[in-house]
Structure formats: structure tokens, C-alpha cells
C-alpha positions, -999 to +999 in steps of 0.1 A: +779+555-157+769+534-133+734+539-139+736+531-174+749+502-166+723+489-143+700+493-164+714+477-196+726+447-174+692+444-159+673+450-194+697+423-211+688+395-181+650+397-185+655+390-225+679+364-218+650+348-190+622+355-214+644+335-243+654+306-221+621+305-207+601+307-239+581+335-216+578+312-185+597+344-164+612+316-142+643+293-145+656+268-123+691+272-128+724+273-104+741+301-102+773+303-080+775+342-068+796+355-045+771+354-015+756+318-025+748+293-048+711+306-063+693+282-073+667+298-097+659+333-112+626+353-119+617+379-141+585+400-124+568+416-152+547+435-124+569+444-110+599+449-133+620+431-111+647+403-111+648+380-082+674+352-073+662+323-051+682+304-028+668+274-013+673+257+019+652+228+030+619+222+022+606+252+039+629+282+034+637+307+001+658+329+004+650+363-020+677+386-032+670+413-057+687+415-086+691+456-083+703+449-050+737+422-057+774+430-067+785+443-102+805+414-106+774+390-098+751+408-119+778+400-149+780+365-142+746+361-140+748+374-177+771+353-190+758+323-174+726+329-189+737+341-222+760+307-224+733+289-227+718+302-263 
């Protein structure tokens, strides 16, 4: 079950970045999670990947996979995207 919903999750983010994006697979966007504030998120077509950005300074990004964050995050990543259509 869990599985499945990984995958639906992760498949219903990269159409809501490739809708708000207008197929520019990045969006500079804030989103509070439970391990920071991100401050952008990229779709990776060549990779088939999600990342999260978090950006300190001038100098320093942070990277989180998407695959890789809580349950809980990955659903408020949703509906903070999806709020937006």
C-alpha cells in the first residue's frame, strides 16, 4: 500500500509542477515541511525525480529528494501545490 502510494503522490506532484510551470520543471515556491522551509521544487525529467531546495546564503543549497521525505510532507507538498490552480 505504501508503494502505491508513493507513486501516485509522486506522479500527481510532477503534473501539478508541469501545470504551474507551464513545463519550466522548476518553481520558486515556499514550502514549510517538517525539516525546513523549502524554498523551491524541481521536477527532473532525466531523471524522474523530485527535488526540494533549501537555500541558505548566497552559496549553499541544500537538496532533499522527494522519494526520500515524510508521508505527511509529501501530502503537503500536494496540497500546497494543488491550492494554487
Amino acid at each position: 500500500m505504501k508503494v502505491i502510494f508513493q507513486k501516485i503522490i509522486k506522479k500527481k506532484v510532477e503534473l501539478l509542477i508541469r501545470k504551474l510551470g507551464v513545463n519550466v520543471f522548476e518553481l520558486i515556491i515556499e514550502l514549510p515541511l517538517s525539516f525546513s522551509i523549502c524554498d523551491s521544487i524541481e521536477y527532473s525529467e532525466k531523471d524522474n525525480k523530485i527535488y526540494l531546495h533549501v537555500f541558505d546564503g548566497d552559496d549553499f543549497d541544500l537538496i532533499c529528494d522527494f522519494d526520500d521525505i515524510e508521508e505527511e510532507d509529501k501530502l503537503k507538498v500536494y496540497q500546497i501545490l494543488s491550492s494554487f490552480l
